[in-house]
MMTF fields as JSON, N, C-alpha, C and O atoms, coordinates in Angstrom:
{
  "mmtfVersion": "1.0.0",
  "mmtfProducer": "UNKNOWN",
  "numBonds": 339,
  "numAtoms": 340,
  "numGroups": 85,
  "numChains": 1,
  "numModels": 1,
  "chainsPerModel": [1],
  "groupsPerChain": [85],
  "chainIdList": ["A"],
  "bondAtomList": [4, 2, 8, 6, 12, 10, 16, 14, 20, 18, 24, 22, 28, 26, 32, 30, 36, 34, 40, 38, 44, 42, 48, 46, 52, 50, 56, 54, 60, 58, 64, 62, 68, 66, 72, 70, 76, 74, 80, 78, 84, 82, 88, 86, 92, 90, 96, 94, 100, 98, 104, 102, 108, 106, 112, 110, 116, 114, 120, 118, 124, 122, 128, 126, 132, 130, 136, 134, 140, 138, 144, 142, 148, 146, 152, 150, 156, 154, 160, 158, 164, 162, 168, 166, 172, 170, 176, 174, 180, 178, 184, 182, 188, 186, 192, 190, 196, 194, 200, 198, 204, 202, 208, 206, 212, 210, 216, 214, 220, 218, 224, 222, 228, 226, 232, 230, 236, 234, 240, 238, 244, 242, 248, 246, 252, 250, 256, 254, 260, 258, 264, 262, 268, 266, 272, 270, 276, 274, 280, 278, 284, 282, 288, 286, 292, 290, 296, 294, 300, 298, 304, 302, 308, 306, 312, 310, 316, 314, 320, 318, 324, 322, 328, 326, 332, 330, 336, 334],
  "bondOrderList": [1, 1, 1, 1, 1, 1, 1, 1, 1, 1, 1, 1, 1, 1, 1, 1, 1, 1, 1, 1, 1, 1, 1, 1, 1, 1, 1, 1, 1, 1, 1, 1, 1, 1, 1, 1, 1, 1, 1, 1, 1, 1, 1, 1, 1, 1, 1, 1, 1, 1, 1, 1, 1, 1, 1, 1, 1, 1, 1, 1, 1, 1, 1, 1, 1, 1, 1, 1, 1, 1, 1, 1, 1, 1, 1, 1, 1, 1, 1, 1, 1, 1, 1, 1],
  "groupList": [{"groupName": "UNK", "atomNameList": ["N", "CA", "C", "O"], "elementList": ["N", "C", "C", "O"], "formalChargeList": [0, 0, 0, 0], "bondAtomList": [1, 0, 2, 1, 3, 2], "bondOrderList": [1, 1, 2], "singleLetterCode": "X", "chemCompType": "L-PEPTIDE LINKING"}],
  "groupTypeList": [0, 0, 0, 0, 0, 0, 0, 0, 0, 0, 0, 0, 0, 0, 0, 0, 0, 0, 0, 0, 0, 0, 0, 0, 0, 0, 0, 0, 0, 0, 0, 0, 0, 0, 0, 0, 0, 0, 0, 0, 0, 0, 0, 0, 0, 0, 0, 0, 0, 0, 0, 0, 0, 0, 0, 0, 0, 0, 0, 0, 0, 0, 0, 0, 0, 0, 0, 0, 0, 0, 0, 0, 0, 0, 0, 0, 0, 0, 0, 0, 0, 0, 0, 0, 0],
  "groupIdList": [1, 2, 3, 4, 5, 6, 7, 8, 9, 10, 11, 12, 13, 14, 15, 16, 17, 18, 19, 20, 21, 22, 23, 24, 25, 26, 27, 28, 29, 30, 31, 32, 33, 34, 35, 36, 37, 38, 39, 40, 41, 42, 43, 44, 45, 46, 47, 48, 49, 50, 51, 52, 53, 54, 55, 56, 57, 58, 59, 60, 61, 62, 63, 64, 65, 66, 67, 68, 69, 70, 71, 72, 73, 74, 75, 76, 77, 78, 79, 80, 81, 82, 83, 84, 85],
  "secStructList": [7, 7, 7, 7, 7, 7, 7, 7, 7, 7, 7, 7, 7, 7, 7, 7, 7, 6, 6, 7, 6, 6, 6, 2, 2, 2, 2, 2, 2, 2, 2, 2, 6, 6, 2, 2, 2, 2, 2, 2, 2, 2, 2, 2, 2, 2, 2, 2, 2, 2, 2, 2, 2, 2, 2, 2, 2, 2, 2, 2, 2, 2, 2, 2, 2, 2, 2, 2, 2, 2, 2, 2, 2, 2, 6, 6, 7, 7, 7, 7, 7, 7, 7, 7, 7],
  "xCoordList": [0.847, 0.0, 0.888, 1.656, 0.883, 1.68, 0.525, -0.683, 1.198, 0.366, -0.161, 0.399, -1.663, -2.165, -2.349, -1.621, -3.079, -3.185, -4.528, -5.483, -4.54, -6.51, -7.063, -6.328, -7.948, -9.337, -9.075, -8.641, -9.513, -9.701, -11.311, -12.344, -11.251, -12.661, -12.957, -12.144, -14.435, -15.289, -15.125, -15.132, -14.923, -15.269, -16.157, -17.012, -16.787, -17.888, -18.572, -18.087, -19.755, -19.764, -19.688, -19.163, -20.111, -20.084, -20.728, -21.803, -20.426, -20.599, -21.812, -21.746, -22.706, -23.469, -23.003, -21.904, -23.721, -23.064, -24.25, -25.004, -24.19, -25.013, -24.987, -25.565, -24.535, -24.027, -24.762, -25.095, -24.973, -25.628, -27.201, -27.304, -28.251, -29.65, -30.195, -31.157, -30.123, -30.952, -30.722, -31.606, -29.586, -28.824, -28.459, -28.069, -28.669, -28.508, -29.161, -28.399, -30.416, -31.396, -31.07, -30.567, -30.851, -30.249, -28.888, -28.639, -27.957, -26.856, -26.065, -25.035, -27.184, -26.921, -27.477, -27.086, -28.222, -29.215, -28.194, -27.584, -27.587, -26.561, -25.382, -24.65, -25.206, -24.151, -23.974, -23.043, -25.385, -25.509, -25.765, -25.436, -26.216, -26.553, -25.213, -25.308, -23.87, -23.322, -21.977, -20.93, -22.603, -21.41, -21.264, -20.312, -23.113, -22.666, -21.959, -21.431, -22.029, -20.726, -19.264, -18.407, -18.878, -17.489, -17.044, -15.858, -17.877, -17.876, -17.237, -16.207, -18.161, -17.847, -16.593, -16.293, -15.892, -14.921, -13.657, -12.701, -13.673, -12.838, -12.581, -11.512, -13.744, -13.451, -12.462, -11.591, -12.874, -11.89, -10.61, -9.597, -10.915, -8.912, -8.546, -7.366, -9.643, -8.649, -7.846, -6.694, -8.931, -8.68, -7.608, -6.781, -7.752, -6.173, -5.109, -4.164, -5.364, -3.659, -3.489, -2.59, -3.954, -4.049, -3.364, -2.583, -3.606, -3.348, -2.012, -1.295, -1.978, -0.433, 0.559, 1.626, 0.146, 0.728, 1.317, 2.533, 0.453, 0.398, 1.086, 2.178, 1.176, 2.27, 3.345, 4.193, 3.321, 4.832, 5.806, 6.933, 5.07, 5.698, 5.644, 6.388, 5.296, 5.363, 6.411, 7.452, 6.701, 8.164, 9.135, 10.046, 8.77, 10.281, 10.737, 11.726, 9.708, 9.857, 10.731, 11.805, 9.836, 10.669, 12.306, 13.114, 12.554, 13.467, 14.726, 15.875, 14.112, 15.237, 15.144, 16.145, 14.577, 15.045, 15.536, 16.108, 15.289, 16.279, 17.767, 18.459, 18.524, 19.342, 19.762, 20.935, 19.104, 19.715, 20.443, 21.419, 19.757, 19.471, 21.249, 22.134, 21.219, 22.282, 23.608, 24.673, 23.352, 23.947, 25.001, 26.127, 23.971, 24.653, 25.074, 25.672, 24.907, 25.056, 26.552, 27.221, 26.968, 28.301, 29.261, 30.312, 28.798, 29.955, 30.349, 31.231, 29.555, 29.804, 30.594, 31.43, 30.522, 31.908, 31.514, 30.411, 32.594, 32.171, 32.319, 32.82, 31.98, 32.19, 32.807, 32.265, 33.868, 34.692, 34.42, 34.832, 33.8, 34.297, 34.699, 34.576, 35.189, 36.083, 35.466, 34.437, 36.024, 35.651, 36.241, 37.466, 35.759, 35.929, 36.304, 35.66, 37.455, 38.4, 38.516, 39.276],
  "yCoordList": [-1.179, 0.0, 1.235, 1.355, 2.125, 3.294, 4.412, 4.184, 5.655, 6.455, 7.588, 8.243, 7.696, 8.867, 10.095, 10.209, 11.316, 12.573, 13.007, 13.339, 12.983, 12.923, 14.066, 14.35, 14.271, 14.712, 15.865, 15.707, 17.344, 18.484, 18.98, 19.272, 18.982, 18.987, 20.375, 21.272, 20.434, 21.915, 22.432, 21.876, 24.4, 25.056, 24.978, 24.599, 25.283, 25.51, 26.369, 26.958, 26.573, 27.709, 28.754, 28.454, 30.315, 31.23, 30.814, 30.365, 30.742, 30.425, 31.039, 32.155, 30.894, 32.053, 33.105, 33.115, 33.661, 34.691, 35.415, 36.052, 35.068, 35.898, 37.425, 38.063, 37.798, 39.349, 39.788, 40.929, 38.544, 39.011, 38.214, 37.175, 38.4, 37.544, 37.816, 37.057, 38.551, 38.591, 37.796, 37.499, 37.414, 36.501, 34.528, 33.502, 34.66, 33.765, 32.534, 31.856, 32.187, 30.824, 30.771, 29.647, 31.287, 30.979, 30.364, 29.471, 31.131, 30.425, 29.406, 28.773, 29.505, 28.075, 27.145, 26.031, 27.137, 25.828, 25.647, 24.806, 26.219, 26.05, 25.731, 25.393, 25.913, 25.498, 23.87, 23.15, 23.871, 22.39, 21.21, 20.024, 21.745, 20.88, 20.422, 19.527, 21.384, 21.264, 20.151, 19.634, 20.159, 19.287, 17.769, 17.03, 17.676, 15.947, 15.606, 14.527, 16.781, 16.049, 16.598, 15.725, 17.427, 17.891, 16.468, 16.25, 15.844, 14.523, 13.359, 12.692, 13.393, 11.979, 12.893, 11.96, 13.732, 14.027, 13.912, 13.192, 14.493, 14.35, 12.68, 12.113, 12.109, 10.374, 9.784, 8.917, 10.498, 9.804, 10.334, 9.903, 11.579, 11.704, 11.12, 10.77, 10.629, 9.735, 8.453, 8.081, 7.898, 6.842, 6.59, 5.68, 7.768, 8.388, 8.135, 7.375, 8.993, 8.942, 7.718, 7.175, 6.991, 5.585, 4.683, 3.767, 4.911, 3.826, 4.196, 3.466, 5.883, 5.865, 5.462, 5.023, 5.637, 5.509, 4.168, 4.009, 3.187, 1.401, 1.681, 1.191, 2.089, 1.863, 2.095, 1.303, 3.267, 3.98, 2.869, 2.561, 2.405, 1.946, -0.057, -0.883, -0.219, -1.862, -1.011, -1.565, -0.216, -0.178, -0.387, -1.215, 0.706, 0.839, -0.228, -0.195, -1.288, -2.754, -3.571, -4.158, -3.391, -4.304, -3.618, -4.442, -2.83, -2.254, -2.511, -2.908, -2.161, -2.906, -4.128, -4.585, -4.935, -6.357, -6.833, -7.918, -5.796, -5.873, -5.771, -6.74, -4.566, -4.032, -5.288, -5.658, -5.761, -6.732, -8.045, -8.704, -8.153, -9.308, -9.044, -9.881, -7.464, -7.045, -7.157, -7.694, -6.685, -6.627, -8.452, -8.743, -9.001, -10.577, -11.296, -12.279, -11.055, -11.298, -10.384, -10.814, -9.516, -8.719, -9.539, -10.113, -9.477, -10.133, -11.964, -12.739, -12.025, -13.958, -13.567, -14.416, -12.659, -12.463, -13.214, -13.758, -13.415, -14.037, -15.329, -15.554, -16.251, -17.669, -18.317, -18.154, -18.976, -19.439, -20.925, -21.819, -21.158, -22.723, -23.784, -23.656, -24.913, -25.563, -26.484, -26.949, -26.865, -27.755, -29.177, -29.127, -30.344, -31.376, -32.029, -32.046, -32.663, -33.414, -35.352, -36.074],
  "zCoordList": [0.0, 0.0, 0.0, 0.955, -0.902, -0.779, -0.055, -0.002, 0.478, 1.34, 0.536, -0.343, 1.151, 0.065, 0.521, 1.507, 0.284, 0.371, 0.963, 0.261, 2.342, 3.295, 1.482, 0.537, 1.601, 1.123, 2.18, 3.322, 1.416, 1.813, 2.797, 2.195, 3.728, 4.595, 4.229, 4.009, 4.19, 3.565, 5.321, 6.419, 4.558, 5.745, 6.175, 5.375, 7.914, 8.529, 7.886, 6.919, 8.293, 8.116, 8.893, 9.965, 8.784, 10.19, 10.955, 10.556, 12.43, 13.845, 14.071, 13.555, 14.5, 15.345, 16.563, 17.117, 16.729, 18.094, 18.284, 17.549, 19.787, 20.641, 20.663, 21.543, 20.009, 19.991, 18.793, 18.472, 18.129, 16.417, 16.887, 16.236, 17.697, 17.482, 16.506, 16.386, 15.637, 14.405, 13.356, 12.552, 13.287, 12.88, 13.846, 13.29, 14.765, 15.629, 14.899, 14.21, 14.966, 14.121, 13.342, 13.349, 12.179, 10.986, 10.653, 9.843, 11.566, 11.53, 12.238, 12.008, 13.462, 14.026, 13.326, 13.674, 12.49, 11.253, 10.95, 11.61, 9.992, 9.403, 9.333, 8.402, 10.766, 11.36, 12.3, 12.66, 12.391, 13.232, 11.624, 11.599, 10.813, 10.086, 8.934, 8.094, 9.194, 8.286, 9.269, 8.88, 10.495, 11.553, 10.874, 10.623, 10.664, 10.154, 8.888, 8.619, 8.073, 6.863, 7.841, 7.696, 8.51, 8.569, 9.79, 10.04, 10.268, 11.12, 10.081, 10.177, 9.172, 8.215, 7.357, 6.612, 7.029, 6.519, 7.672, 7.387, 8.715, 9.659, 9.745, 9.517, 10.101, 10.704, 9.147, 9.216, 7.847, 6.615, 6.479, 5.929, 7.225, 7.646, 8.202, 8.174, 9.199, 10.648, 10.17, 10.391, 9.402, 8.715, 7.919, 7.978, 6.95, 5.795, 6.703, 6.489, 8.011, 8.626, 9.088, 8.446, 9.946, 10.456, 9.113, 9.368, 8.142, 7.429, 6.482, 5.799, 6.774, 6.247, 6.971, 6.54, 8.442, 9.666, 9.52, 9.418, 9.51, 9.041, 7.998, 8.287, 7.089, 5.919, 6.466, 6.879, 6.477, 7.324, 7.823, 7.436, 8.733, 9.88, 9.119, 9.647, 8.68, 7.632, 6.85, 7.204, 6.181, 5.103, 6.119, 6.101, 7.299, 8.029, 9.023, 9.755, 8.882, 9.487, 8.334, 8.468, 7.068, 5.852, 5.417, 4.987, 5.477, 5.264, 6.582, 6.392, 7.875, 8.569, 8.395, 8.947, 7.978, 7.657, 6.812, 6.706, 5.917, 4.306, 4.82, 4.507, 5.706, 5.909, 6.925, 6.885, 7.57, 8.561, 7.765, 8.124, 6.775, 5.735, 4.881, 4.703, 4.492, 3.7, 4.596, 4.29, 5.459, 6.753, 7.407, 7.811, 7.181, 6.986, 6.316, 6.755, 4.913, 3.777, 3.519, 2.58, 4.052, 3.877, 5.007, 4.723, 6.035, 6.858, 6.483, 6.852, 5.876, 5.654, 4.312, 4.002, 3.602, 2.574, 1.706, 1.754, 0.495, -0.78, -0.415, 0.687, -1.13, -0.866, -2.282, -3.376, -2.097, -2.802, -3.163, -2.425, -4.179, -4.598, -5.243, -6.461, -4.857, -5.909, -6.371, -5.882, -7.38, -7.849, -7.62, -7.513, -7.522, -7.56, -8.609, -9.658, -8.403, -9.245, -8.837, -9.482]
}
C-alpha cells in the first residue's frame, strides 16, 4: 500500500453569536446541520492517517530487515568454490 493525500474537509460555516440575534437561528441551522458532513470528513482523515501511519511503519519494518538481511550477507563475505576433481 503506498500512502495517500486525506481529502480536503469543507469550511464551517459562520458560527453564530449571541451578539448578532438577528442573525442567531439561521446560523446556528446552518451550522448544526453542516457538523454531520465535517464529522464523516474528519473520521476519513482519521482513517487516511491511520493507514499511512500502518504503511509507514510496515516499510520501516521491511526495510530494517532488508538491511539486517544485507547486513549478513556482507559479513559472511564471498564464498569461494572448488571444484571437484
Amino acid at each position: 500500500m503506498s500512502q495517500t493525500a486525506p481529502t480536503a474537509v469543507d469550511a464551517l460555516p459562520t458560527a453564530p453569536s449571541t451578539n448578532a440575534p438577528s442573525t442567531f437561528a439561521t446560523l446556528a441551522d446552518a451550522f448544526i446541520a453542516a457538523l454531520a458532513t465535517f464529522r464523516t470528513q474528519i473520521n476519513n482523515i482519521a482513517t487516511n492517517v491511520y493507514n499511512n501511519a500502518v504503511d509507514a511503519y510496515n516499510n520501516a519494518l521491511s526495510a530494517a530487515t532488508n538491511a539486517t538481511a544485507a547486513s549478513a550477507a556482507v559479513a559472511v563475505g564471498p564464498r569461494v568454490v572448488q571444484a571437484v576433481t
